[in-house]
C-alpha positions in Angstrom: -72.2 -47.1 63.3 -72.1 -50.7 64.7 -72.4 -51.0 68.3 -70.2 -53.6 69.4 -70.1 -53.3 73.7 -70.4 -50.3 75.6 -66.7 -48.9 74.6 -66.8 -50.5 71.2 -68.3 -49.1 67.9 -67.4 -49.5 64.4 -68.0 -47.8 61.6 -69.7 -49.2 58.9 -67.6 -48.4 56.4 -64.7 -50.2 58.0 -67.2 -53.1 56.5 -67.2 -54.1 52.8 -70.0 -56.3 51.6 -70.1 -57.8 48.5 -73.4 -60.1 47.2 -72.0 -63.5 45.2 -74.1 -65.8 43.7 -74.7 -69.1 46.6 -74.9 -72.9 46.1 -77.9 -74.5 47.8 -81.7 -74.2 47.9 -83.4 -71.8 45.7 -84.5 -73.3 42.4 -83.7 -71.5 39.3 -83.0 -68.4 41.0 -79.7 -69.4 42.7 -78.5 -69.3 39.0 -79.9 -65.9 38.9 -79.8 -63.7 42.3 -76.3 -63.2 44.0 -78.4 -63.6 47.4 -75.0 -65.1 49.5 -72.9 -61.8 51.3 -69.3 -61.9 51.7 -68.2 -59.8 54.9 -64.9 -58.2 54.7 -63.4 -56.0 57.4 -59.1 -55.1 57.6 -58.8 -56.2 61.5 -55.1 -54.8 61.5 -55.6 -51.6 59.9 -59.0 -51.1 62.0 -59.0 -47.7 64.1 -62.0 -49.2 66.1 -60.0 -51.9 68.0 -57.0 -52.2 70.1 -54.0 -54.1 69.3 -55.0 -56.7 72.0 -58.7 -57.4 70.5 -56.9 -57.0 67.3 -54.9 -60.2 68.3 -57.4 -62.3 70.1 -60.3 -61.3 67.2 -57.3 -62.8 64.8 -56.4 -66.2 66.5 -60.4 -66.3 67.1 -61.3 -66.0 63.5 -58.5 -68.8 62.8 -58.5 -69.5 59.1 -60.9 -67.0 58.4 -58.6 -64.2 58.1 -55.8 -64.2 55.8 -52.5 -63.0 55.5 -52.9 -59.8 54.9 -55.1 -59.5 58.4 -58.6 -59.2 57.1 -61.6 -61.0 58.5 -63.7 -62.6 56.0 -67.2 -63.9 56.8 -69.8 -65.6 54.4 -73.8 -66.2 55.2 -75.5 -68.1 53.2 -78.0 -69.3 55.2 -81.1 -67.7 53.8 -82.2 -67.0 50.5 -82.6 -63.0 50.6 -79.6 -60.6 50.3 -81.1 -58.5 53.4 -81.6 -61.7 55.9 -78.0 -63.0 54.4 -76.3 -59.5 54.9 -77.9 -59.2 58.9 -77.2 -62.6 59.4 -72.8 -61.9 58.4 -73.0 -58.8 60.3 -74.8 -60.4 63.6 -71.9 -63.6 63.4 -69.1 -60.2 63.0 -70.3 -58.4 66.0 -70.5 -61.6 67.9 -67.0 -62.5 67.0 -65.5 -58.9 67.9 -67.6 -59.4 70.6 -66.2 -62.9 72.1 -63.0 -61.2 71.2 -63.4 -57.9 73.4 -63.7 -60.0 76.6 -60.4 -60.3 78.3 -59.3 -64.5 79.0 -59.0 -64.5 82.8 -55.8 -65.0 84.0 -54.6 -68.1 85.3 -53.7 -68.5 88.8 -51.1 -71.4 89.7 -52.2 -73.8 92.2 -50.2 -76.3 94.1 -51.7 -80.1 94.8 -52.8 -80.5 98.3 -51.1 -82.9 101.0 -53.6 -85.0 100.5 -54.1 -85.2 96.9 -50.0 -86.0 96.6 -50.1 -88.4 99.0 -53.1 -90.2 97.0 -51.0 -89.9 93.9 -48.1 -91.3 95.4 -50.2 -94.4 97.0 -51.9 -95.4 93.6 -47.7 -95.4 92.0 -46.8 -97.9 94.9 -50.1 -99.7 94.6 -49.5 -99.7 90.6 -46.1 -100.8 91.1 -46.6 -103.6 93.1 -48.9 -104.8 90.5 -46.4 -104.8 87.9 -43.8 -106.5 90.0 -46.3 -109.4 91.0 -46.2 -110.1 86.9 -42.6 -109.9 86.9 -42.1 -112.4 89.1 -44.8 -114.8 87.9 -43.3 -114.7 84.4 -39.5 -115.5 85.7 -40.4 -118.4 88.1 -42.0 -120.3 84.7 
């Protein structure tokens, strides 16, 4: 069981790691030793989260989950299975995570008196500016 916040957990089988052989650093044993983790976890058939973290973890996760709504995360940072496999799991629960926190809502606000009037002031004052090289251009 994956404790993700306070109301949060997951089970670990919702999870499906699979070990793949990795590119990089490791000698002759990167030929060898599938040490890179491939994290798989169905975010739309998931009894664990709402539909609303469902939704936000998916536009999070961006081209990371597919089509058919599953989240798919690979570490291969290090060159051990175990430090690859917490590593994938500790980027998943911080994803779900960022996720779970509800975007505050967004207030409108109107310009003040003063910050108008500014605006309006720097238009004029631009203006001008524009007309003064009008009228150089047609007296030539």
């Amino acid at each position: 069981m994956l404790q993700i916040t306070d109301s949060i957990q997951i089970e670990e089988s919702e999870l499906q790691l699979e070990f793949i052989r990795a590119s990089g650093p490791g000698g002759q044993n990167v030929n060898k030793v599938a040490t890179a983790v491939q994290l798989r976890f169905d975010v739309l058939n998931s009894s664990s989260l709402d539909s609303d973290i469902q939704g936000r973890l998916i536009r999070l996760a961006g081209r990371r989950v597919n089509a058919d709504g599953v989240l798919l995360l690979e570490a291969r940072r290090f060159r051990t299975q175990e430090a690859n496999r917490e590593d994938a799991i500790r980027r998943f629960i911080e994803l779900v995570r960022k996720a779970a926190e509800k975007p505050r809502v967004r207030r409108k606000t109107r310009p003040t008196k003063a910050s108008r009037e500014d605006r309006l002031k720097e238009k004029k004052k631009r203006g001008e500016v524009k007309k003064l090289r009008r009228e150089k251009f047609e007296a030539d």
